[in-house]
Structure formats: structure tokens, C-alpha cells
N, C-alpha and C positions, 0 to 999 in steps of 0.2 A: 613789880618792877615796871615801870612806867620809861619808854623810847617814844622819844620826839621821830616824826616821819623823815627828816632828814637826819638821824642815827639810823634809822630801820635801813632805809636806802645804802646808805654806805656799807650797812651790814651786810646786806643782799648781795651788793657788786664784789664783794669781797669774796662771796663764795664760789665754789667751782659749777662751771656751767650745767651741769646735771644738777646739782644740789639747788642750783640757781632754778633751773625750771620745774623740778619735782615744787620747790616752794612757788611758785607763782602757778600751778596749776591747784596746789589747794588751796590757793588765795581766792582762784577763779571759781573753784567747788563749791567753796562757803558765800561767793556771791550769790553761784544760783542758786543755793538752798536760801538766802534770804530771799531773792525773787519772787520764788513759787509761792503762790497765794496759798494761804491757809484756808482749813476749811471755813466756805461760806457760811455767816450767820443767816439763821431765817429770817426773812421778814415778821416780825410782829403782826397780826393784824389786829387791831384795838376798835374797843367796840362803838359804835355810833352813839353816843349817850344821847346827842340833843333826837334822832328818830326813836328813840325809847323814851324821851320823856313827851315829845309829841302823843304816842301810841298814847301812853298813862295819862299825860294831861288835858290833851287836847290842846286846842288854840288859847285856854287858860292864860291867862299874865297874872302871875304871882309878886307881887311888895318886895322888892331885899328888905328884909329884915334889918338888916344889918345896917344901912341906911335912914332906913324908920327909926332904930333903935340910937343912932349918932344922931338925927337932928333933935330928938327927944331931948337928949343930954344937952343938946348948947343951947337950946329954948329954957 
């Protein structure tokens, strides 16, 4: 059942003032349980690959292949 906000509203006013504030204090509830932050995700921490391929390589300069292998083709 789908209510436009200005049905809701007219619904609301319509109702007796106790009925009227019991519903807008659990409208306020369900705010702030959407507020409270969820629990925190952790940071990732991801690992340095270009200081691990220093460690393994050294100051090495490797070819892209990949490169070498496209100029190949259009030559």
C-alpha cells in the first residue's frame, strides 16, 4: 500500500492526540536507529608491492612485454 506524504499528514492530524504522539515518537525512534553508525569496517591495509618488487628486483628496469610484443605486430 503505497501513501503520498500529504495522505500520511492528513492521516496523522486526524488522529487523537495521544495516538498522534505515541506515532511520531516512533517515527523519532526509527530515526535514530538509522543515525547510529554501524559497526565500523576496518581499514584494509594492502600490501606495498612496488617495495617488494624493489626488495626482489633491485633498481632493475624490465621491457613491458606487452609493448614489445604490440610494436612486433604493426612492424
Amino acid at each position: 500500500m503505497c501513501v503520498s506524504a500529504v495522505e500520511l499528514i492528513k492521516e496523522v492530524k486526524a488522529l487523537p492526540a495521544p495516538e498522534r504522539e505515541k506515532f511520531l515518537l516512533a517515527v523519532l525512534e526509527l530515526e535514530e536507529r538509522q543515525r547510529k553508525p554501524r559497526r565500523k569496517s576496518k581499514r584494509i591495509q594492502w600490501p606495498d608491492v612496488e617495495a617488494r618488487a624493489k626488495r626482489i628486483f633491485g633498481k632493475r628496469v624490465f621491457p613491458n612485454l606487452v609493448l614489445v610484443e604490440r610494436e612486433d605486430q604493426a612492424s
